[in-house]
C-alpha positions as a printed NumPy array, in Angstrom:
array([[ -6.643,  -3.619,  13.705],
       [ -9.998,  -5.183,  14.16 ],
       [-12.13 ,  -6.413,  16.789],
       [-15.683,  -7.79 ,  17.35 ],
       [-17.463,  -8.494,  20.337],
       [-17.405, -11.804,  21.621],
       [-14.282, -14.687,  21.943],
       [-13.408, -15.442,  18.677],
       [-10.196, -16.977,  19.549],
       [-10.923, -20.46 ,  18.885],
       [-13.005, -19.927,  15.397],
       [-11.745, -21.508,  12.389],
       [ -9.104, -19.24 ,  11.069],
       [-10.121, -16.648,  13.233],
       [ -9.003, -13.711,  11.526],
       [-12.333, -12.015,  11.301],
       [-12.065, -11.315,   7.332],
       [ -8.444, -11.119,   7.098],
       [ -6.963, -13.249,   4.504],
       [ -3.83 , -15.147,   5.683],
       [ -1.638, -17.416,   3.881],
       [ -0.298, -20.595,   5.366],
       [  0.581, -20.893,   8.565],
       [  4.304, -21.01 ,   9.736],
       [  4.377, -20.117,  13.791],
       [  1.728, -20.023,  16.462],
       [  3.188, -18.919,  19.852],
       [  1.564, -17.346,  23.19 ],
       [  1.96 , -13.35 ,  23.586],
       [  1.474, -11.263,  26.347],
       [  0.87 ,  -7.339,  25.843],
       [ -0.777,  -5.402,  28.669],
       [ -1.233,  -8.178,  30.779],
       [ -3.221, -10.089,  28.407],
       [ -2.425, -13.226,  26.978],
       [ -2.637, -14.052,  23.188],
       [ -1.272, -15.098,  20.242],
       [  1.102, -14.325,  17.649],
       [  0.91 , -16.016,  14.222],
       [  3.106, -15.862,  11.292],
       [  2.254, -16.843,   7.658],
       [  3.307, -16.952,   4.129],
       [  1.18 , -16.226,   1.502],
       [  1.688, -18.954,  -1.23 ],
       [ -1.533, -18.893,  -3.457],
       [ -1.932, -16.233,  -6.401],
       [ -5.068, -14.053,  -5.607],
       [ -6.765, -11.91 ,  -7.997],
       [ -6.859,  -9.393,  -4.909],
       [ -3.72 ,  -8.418,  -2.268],
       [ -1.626,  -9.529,  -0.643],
       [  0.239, -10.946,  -3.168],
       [  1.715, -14.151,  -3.325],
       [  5.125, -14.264,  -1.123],
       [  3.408, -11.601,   1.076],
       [  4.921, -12.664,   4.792],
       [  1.986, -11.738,   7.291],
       [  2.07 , -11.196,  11.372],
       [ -1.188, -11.427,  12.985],
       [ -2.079, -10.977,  17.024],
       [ -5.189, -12.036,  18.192],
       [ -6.414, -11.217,  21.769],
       [ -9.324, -11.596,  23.741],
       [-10.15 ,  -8.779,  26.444],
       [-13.318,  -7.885,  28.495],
       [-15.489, -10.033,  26.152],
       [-13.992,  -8.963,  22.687],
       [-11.576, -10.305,  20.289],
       [ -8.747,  -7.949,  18.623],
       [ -6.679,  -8.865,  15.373],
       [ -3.817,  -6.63 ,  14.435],
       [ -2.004,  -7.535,  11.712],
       [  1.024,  -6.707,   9.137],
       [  1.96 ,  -7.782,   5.711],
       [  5.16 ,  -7.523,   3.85 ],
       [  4.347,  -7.79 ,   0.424],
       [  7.796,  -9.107,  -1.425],
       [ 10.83 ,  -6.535,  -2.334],
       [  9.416,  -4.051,   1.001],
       [ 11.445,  -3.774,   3.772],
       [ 10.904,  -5.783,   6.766],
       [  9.572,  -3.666,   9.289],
       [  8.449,  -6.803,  11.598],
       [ 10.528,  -6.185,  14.461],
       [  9.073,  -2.127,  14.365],
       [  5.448,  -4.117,  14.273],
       [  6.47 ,  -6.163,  17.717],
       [  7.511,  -3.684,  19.535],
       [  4.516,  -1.138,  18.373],
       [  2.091,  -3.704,  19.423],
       [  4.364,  -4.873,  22.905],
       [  4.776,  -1.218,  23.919],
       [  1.541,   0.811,  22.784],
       [ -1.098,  -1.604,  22.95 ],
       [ -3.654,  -1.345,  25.856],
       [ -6.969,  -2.784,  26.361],
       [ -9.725,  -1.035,  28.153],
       [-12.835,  -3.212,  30.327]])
């Protein structure tokens, strides 16, 4: 997880540094009362650093009491897919504090 002050929601790419592949959904979240987003991609290009090409990537970004929070997950290829674990972790432990 990450977060910087300020609404960085509508920033190109606004991952704040994390690389993500290309992206395959974009749909509204809301965790703790706040609403955001929830973003899936597929890493497709071969970097000379990770993830690895194939890598499938969850990232939720949220804006709360004037900052923006990325939390994220990658599943390189042949790891299991622990996605679903991710979801609820974020959906059930997340809180954000004014």
């Amino acid at each position: 997880m990450l977060s910087a002050t300020g609404d960085h929601s509508r920033d190109p790419d606004n991952q704040n540094g994390i690389y993500t592949g290309q992206l395959q959904t974009n749909r509204p979240v809301t965790v703790a009362g706040v609403t955001g987003m929830r973003k899936t991609y597929i890493v497709t290009a071969n970097n000379p650093l990770p993830p690895p090409s194939g890598t499938s990537q969850v990232l939720y970004v949220f804006v709360s009491s004037g900052r923006t929070y990325w939390i994220d997950y990658d599943r390189y290829p042949g790891e299991a897919d622990l996605a679903s674990a991710f979801d609820a972790m974020v959906s059930n432990t997340f809180r954000f504090s004014s």
